[in-house]
BAPA-352361 format. One line per 8 residues: their letters; for each residue x, y, z of N, C-alpha, C. Coordinates in steps of 0.001 Angstrom, whole numbers. Atoms other than C-alpha are relative to their C-alpha. Layout:
N
A = X:Y:Z:X:Y:Z:X:Y:Z; ... $
REM end
This chain:
118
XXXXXXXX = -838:1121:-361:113724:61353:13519:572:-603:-1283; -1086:528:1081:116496:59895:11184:-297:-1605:-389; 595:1647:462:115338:56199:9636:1087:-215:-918; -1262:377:607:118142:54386:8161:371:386:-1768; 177:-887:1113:117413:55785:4537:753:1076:-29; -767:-1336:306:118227:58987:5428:1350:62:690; -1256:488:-999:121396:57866:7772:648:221:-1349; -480:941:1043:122567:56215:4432:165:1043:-1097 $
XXXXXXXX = -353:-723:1086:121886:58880:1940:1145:1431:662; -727:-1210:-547:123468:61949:4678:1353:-620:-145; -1594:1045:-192:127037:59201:4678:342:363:-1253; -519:189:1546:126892:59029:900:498:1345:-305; -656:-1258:173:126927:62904:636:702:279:327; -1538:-96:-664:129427:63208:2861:1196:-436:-1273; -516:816:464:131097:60591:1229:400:712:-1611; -510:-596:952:131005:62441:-2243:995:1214:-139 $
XXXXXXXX = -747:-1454:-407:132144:65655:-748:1648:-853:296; -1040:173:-214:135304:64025:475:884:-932:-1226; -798:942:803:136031:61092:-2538:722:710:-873; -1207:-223:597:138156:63483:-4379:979:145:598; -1187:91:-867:140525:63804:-1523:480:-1774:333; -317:1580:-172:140485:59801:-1255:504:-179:-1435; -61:636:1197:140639:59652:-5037:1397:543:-699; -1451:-315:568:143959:61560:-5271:-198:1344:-824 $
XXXXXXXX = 215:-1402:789:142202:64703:-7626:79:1411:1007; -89:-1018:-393:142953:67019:-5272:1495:724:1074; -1188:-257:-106:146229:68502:-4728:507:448:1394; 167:-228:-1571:145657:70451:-1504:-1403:489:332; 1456:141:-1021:142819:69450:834:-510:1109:489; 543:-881:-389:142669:72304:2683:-453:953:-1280; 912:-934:962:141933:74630:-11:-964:-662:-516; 1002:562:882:139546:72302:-1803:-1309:-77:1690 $
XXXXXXXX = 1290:-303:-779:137563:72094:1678:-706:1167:347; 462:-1220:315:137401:75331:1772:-862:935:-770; 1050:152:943:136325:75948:-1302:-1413:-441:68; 1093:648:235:133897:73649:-1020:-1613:672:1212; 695:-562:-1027:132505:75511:2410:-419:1485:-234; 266:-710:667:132445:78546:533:-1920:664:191; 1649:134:-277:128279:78190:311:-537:-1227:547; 861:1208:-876:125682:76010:2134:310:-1042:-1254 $
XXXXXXXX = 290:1231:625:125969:72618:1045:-1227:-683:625; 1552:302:184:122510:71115:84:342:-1651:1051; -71:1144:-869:122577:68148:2895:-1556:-1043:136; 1202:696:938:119618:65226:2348:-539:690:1801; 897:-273:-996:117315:65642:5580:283:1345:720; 481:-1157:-579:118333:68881:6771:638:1541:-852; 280:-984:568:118735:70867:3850:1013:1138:-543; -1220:-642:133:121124:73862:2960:492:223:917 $
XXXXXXXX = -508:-120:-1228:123842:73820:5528:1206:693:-308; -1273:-346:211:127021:75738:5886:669:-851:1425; -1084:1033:-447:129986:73461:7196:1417:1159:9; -979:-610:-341:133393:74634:8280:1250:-1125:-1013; -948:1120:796:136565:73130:6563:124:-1208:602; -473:988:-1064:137406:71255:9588:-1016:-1024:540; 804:540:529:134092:69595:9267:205:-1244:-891; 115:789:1284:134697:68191:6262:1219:-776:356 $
XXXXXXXX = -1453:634:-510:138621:67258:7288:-271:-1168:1151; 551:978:-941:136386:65407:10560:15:-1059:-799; 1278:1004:773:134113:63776:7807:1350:-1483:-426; -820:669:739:137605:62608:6020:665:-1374:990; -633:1367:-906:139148:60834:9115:-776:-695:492; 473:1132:-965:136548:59237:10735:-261:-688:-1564; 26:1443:1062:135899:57496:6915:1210:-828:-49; -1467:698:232:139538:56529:7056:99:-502:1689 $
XXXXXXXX = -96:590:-927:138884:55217:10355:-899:-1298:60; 1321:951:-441:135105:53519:10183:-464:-435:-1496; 356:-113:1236:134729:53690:6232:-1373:684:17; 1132:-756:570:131374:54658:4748:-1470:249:1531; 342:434:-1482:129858:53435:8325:-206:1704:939; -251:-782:-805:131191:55992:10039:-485:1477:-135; 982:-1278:439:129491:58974:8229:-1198:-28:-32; 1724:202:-264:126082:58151:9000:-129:810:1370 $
XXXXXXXX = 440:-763:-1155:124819:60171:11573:-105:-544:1681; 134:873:-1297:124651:58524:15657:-1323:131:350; 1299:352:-1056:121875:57451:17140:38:975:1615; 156:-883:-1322:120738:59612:20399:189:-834:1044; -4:768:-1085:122020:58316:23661:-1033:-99:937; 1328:-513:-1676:118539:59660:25674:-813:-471:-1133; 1615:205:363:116024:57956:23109:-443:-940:888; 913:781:-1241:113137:56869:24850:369:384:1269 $
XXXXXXXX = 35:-455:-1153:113962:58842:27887:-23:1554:-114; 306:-1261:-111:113198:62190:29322:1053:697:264; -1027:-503:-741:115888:64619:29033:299:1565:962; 492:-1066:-601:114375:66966:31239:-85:-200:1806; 110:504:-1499:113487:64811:34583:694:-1179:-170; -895:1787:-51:115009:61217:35768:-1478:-81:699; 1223:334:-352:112684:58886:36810:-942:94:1165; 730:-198:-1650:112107:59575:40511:-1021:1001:-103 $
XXXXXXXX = 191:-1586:182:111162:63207:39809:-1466:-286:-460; 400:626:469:108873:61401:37375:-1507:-414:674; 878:827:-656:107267:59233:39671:-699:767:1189; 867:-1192:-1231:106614:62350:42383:-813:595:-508; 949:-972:534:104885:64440:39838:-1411:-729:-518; 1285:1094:92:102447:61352:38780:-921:-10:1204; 427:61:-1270:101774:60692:42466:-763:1321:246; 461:-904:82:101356:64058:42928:-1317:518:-596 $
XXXXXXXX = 1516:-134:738:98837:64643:40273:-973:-207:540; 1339:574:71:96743:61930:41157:-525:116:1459; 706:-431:-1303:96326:62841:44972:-387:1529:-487; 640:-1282:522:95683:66661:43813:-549:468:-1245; -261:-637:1721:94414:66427:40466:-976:1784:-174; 652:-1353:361:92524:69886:40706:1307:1324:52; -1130:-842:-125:95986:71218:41193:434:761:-1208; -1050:-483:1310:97546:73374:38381:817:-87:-101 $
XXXXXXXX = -1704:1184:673:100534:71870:36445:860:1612:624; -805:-897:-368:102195:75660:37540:282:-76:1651; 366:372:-1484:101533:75077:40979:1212:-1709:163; -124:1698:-895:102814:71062:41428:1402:58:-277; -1804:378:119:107020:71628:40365:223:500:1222; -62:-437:-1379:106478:73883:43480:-134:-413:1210; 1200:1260:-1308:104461:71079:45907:1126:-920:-344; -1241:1378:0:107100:68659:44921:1482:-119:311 $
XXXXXX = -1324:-283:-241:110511:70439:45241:91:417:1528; 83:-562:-1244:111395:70933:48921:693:1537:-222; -308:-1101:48:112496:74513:49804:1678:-367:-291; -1304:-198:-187:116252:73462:49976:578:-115:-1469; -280:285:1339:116186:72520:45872:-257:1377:-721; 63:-1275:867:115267:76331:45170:1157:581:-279 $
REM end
């Protein structure tokens, strides 16, 4: 999980990768992103990555949209929830359990789904 540290340092890299295209040293973008995609770029929390130009051309507009902000990584829309069941589903397989608990967990998706969900 991403803690605002590493949000902050993954933005900044970004952020270096693109400030010569903000800073005017680079004549044409596309080739210099290119270039630059060439080999994995060393990325802070997940390491050597290979990126596409158009990547990096993303990275450029959303800073020229959100500034330094905007290259931080998003937060997950499903934290703290299951993105496997919803909660009903949830609440049948609990139930379930606890009236059969000698049941086997392979056995109870079967006891809970009617035939018409196969």
């Amino acid at each position: 999980m991403l803690d605002d540290s590493i949000r902050e340092a993954i933005a900044l890299k970004k952020f270096s990768l693109i400030s010569p295209v903000l800073n005017g040293q680079v004549e044409n973008q596309k080739a210099y992103f290119k270039e630059l995609c060439q080999d994995p770029i060393e990325m802070p929390y997940y390491g050597p990555r290979k990126y596409s130009y158009k990547t990096l051309q993303h990275w450029l507009s959303e800073y020229m949209r959100g500034g330094i902000d905007a290259l931080k990584p998003g937060y997950r829309t499903d934290k703290g929830k299951s993105r496997k069941i919803n909660a009903e589903l949830a609440e049948k397989i609990i139930q379930k359990k606890a009236d059969n608990p000698r049941m086997p967990v392979t056995v109870l998706p079967f006891s809970i789904l009617s035939k018409s969900e196969f």
